[in-house]
VEXPA-88587 format. One record per atom (N, C-alpha, C): x, y, z; residue in one letter. Coordinates in steps of 0.05 Angstrom, whole numbers, plus 5000, padded with zeros to 4 digits. Each point is the difference from the previous one (the first is absolute). Layout:
XYZA/...
This chain:
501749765000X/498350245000X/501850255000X/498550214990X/501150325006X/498750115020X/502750155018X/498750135025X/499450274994X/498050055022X/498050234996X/501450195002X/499850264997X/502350235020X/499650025023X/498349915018X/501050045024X/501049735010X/500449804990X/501549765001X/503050014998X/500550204983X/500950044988X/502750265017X/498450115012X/501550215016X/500949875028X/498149835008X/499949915029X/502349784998X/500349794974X/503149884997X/502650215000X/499650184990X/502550264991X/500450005021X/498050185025X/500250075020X/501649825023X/499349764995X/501049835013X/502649904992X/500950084984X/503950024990X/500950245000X/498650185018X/501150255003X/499650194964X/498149924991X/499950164977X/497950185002X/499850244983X/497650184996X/499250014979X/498350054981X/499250064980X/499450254997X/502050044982X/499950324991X/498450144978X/499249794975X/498150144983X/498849744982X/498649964978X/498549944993X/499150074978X/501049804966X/499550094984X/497949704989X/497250104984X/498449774996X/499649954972X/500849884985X/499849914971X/499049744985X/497449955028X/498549824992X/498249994983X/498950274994X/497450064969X/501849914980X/502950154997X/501649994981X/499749674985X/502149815029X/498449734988X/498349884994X/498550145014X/496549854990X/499350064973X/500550194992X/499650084966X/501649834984X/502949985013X/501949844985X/498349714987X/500049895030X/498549695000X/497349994976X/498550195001X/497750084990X/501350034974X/501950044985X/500550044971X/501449715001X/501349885017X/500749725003X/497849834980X/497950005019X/497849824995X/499650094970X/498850194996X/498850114979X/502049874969X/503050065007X/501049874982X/499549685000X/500149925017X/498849725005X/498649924993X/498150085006X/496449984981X/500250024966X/501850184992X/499450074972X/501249874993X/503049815007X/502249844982X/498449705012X/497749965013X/499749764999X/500549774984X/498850004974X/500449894980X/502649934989X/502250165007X/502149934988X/501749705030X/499250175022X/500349875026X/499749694990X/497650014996X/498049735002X/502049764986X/500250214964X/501549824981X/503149895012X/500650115023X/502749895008X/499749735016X/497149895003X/499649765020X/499550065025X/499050335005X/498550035028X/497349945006X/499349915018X/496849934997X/498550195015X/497649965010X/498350195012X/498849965027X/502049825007X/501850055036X/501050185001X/503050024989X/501250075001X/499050374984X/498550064985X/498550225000X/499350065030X/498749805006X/497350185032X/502050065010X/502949795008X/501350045017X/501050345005X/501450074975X/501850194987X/497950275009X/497249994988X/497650195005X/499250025030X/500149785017X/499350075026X/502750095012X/502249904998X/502850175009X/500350335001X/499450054968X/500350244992X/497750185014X/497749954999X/497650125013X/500350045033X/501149865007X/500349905036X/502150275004X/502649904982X/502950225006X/498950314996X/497250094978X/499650274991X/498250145023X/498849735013X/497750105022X/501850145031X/501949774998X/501250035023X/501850265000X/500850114975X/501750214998X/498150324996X/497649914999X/498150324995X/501450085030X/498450235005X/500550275016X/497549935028X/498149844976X/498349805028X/500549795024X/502249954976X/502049765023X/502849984995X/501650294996X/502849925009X/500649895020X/503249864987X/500949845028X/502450135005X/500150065022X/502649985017X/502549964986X/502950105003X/502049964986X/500049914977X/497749894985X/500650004970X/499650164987X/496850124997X/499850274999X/500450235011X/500549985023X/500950255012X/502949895014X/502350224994X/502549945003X/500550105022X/500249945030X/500250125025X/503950124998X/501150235010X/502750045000X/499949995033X/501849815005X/500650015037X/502350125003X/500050075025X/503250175015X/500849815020X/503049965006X/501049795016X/501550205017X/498449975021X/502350145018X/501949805017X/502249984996X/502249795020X/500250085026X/499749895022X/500250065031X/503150074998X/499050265012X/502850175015X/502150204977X/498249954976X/500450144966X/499050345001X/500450204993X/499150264989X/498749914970X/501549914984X/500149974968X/497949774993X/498149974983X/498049834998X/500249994967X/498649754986X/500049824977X/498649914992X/498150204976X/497549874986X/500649744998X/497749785000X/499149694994X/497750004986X/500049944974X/497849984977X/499049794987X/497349955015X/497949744990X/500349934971X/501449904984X/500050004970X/499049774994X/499449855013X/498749734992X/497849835024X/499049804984X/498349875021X/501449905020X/498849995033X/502249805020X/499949814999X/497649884988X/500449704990X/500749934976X/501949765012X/501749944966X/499449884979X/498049755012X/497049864987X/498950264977X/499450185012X/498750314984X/501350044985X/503450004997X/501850184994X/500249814964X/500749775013X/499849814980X/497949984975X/497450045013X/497149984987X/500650214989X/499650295002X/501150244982X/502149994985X/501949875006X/502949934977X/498449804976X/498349815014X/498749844969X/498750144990X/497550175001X/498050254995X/501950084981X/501450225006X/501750114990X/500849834967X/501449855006X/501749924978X/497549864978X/497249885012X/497849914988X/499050244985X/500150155014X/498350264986X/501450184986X/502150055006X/501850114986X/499750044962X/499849674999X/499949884974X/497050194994X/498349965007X/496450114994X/500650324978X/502050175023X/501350274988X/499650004970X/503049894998X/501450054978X/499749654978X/497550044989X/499649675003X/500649934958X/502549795003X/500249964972X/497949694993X/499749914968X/497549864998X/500149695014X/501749814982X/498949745000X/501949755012X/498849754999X/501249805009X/500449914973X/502349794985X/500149874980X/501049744998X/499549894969X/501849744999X/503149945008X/500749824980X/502949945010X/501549904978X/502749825006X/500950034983X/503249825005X/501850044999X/501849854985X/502649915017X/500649654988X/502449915012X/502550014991X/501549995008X/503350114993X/500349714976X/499949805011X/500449744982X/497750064969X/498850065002X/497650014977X/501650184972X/501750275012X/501350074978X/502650055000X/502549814981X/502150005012X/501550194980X/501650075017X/502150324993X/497650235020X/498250015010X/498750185015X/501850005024X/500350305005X/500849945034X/498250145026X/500750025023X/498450095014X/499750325002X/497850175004X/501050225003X/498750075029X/497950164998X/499550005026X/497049935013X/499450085023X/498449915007X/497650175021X/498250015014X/498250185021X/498249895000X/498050045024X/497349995007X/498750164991X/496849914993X/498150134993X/497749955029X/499250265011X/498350025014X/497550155002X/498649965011X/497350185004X/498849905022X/499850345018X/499350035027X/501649945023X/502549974987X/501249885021X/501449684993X/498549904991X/499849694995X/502049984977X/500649685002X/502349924980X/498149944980X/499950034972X/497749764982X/502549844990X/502250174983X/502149754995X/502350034996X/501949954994X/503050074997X/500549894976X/501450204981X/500350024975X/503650004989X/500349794989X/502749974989X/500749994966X/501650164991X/501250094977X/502249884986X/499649874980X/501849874983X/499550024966X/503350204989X/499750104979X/502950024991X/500050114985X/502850074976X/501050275012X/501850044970X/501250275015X/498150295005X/497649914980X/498350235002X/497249815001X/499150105041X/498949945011X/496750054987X/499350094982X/498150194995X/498949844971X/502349784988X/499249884969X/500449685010X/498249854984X/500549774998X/502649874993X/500549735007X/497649865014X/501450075036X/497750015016X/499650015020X/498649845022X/500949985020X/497749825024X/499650145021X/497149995010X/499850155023X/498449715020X/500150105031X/498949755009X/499150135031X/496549964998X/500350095022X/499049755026X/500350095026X/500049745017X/497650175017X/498449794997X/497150165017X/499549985029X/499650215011X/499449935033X/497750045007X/497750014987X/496650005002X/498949854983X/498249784998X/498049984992X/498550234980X/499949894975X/498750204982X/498149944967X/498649975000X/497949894979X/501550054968X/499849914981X/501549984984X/499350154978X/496650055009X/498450224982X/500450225016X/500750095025X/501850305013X/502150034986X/502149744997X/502750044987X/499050174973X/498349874985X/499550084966X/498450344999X/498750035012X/499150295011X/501450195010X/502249895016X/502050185009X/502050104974X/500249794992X/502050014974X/499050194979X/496349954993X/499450154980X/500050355005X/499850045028X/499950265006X/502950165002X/501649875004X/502450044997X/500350104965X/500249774981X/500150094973X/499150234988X/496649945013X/498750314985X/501550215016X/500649955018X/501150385014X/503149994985X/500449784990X/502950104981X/499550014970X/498450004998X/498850074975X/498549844986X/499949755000X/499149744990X/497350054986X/499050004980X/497550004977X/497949795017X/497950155002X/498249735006X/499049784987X/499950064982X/499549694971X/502149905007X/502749995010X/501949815013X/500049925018X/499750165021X/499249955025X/498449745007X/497950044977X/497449755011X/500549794992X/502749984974X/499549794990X/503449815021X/501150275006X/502249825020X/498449915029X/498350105013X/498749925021X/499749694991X/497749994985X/499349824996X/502549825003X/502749944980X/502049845008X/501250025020X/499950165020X/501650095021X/498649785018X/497050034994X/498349765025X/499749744997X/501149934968X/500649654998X/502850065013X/502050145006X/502749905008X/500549975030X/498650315006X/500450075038X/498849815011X/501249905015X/497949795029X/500850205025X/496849905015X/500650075031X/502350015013X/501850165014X/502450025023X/499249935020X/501949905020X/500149935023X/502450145011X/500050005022X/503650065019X/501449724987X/502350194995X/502349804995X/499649914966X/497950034992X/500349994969X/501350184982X/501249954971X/500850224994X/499349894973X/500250204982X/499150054974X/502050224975X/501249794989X/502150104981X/499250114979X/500350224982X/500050004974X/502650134987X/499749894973X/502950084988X/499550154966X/500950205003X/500050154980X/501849924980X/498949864967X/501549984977X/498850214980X/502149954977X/499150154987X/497250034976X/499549775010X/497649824980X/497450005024X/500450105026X/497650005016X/500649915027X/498449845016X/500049985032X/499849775004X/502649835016X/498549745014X/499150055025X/498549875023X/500249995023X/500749655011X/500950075033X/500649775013X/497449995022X/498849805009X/499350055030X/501649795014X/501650125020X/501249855022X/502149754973X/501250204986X/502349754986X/498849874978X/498449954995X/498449804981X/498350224981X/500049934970X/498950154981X/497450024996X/499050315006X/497150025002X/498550094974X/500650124985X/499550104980X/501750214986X/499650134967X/501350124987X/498250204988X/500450284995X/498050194987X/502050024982X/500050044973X/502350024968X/499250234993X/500250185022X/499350274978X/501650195010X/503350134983X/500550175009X/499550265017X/497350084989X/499950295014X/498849885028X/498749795009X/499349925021X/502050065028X/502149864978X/502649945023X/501350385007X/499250064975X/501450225013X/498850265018X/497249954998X/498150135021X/500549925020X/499349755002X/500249835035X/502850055011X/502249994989X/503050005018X/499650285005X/499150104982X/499650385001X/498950065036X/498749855007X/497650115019X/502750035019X/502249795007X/501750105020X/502950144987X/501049884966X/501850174999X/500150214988X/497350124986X/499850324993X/500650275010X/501050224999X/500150205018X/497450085014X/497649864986X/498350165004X/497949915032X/502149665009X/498849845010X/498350115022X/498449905013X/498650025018X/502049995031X/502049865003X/501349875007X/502150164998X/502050245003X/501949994989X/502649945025X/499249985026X/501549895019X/501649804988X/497149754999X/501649744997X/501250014971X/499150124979X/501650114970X/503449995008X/499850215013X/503150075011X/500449815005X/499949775021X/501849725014X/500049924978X/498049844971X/500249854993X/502949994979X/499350344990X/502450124978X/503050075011X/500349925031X/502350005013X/502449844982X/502950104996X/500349914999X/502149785006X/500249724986X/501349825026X/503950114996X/501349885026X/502350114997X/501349784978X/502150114982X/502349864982X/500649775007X/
């Protein structure tokens, strides 16, 4: 729990502290939380397609609603919203030493706001999708490794993505491979993918007719599965988990889809950067 202010003074008091002033910036958060949610609410749909369900919605919605209530001006709390400044006077001292509440006193709390934080954080500044996968070092030989990163949203791992190409990371032939850490429907994977393309420019008369192949090839993910594909110059194979899943033979295919993470334009351009790292000599 958070203590009240006079809980709050009567511990101070009792370590020889005073409280000297009192600044309250609990509306502040409550609005924050309140554009929290609101972003929340409106990116549902993209949420959903990553393999969240609608538990894990109420959950996220009663969290956020609970943290905005508790932070109005109706019910600030104590040292979170309001930042008490104490004075220490030392027995047998003239000279005395602000002490400043900057955090919760419980560390349980302290912790729960460090996850908040880094969960929500993502909501902000929020880039699009989860995707397929892609490629083993053995599958194309003279490829070498280049680099590698996580792809996340909200916080969460969805999968870790590894890079294997020539001297120019950007042309065939190439492999990419990603290793999945969620559970994810294979018609999310193909939706994620197509929204990716059209925002890099992709024609929709192509679009519909690569979906369509994209959903004989993608299968369901699991944790721990991973899903290769390898860029030639004649089109796309994929792997699931090592073993050959299917092939799309259409150049411009291949070069939309690798596009979605190695384009400048990616959605993605964090993990862009790891992947186009490059390896040492």
């Amino acid at each position: 729990m958070l203590p009240s202010r006079a809980a709050f003074r009567a511990a101070a008091a009792r370590q020889g502290l005073a409280v000297r002033s009192e600044y309250a910036f609990g509306n502040d958060y409550a609005r924050t939380l309140a554009a929290w949610r609101q972003a929340f609410e409106a990116n549902w749909p993209q949420i959903e397609a990553l393999g969240f369900d609608e538990r894990f919605r109420r959950l996220w919605r009663l969290y956020l609603c609970y943290c905005e209530a508790g932070f109005s001006p109706e019910t600030s709390m104590s040292c979170i919203s309001n930042c008490p400044i104490a004075e220490h006077r030392a027995a047998g001292m003239d000279s005395s030493r602000e002490v400043g509440c900057g955090r919760s006193p419980i560390t349980a709390r302290a912790k729960l706001v460090s996850q908040r934080r880094e969960i929500l954080s993502v909501l902000a500044g929020w880039p699009l999708v989860c995707l397929p996968a892609v490629a083993a070092p053995d599958v194309l030989p003279g490829l070498r490794r280049w680099g590698s990163g996580d792809f996340r949203r909200f916080g969460f791992l969805v999968y870790h993505a590894t890079l294997w190409a020539g001297e120019d990371p950007s042309m065939p032939p190439l492999a990419l491979r990603l290793e999945y850490r969620r559970s994810i429907a294979g018609s999310a994977i193909v939706e994620a993918s197509v929204a990716e393309m059209r925002q890099l420019g992709a024609a929709d008369g192509d679009l519909q007719r690569w979906g369509k192949a994209m959903t004989r090839v993608f299968p369901d993910v699991r944790d721990g599965d991973n899903l290769t594909g390898i860029h030639r110059a004649d089109g796309a194979v994929f792997l699931f988990n090592g073993s050959l899943r299917g092939e799309i033979a259409d150049p411009e295919f291949a070069r939309r889809f690798f596009a979605i993470w190695l384009d400048p334009q990616t959605s993605a351009p964090a993990l862009r950067a790891a992947l186009l790292r490059r390896p040492p000599a």
